[in-house]
C-alpha positions in Angstrom: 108.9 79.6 -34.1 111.0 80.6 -37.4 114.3 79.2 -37.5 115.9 81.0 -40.0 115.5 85.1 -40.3 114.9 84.2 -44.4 112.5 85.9 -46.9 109.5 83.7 -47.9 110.3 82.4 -50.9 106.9 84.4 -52.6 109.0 87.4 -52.0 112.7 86.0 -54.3 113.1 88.2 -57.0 114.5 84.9 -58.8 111.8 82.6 -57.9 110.8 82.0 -61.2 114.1 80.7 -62.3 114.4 77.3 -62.6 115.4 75.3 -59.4 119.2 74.9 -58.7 120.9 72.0 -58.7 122.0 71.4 -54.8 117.7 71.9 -54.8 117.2 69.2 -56.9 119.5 67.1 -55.7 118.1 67.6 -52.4 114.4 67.0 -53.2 115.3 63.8 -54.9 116.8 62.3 -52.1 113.9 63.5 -49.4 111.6 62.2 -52.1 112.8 59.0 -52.1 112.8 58.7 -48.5 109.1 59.6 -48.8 108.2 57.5 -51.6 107.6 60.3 -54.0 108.3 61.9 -57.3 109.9 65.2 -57.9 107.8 66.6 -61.1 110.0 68.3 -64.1 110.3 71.7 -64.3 110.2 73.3 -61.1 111.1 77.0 -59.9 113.2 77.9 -57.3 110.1 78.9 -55.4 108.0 75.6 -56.1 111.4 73.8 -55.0 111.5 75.1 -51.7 108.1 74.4 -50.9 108.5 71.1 -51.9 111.7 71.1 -49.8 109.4 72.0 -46.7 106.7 69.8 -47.4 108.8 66.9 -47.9 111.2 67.7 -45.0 107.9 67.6 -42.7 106.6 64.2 -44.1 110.0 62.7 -43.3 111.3 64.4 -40.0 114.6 65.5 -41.9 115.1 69.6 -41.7 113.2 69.3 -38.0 
């Protein structure tokens, strides 16, 4: 069931933009919880995926 009524993140006209900062700061934290490295350079779009994927692997965003 979708949560949120958002547009995938494919579809962002600034997807391609570099990630923001509140997105960074975020992924570093649920990447430490999961024991992983956030890699330089990511987009907005490859941020939020990681965002999901990480928020699965450690129950936060559930």
């Amino acid at each position: 069931m979708d949560r949120t009524p958002e547009k995938d993140p494919q579809d962002w006209t600034t997807g391609d933009e570099p990630m923001t900062g509140p997105q960074e700061s975020y992924l570093h934290t649920l990447a430490q919880e999961a024991g992983e490295q956030v890699p330089d350079g990511l987009t907005k779009v490859e941020a939020s995926q990681l965002i999901d994927r990480l928020q699965q692997k450690t129950g936060r965003g559930a």
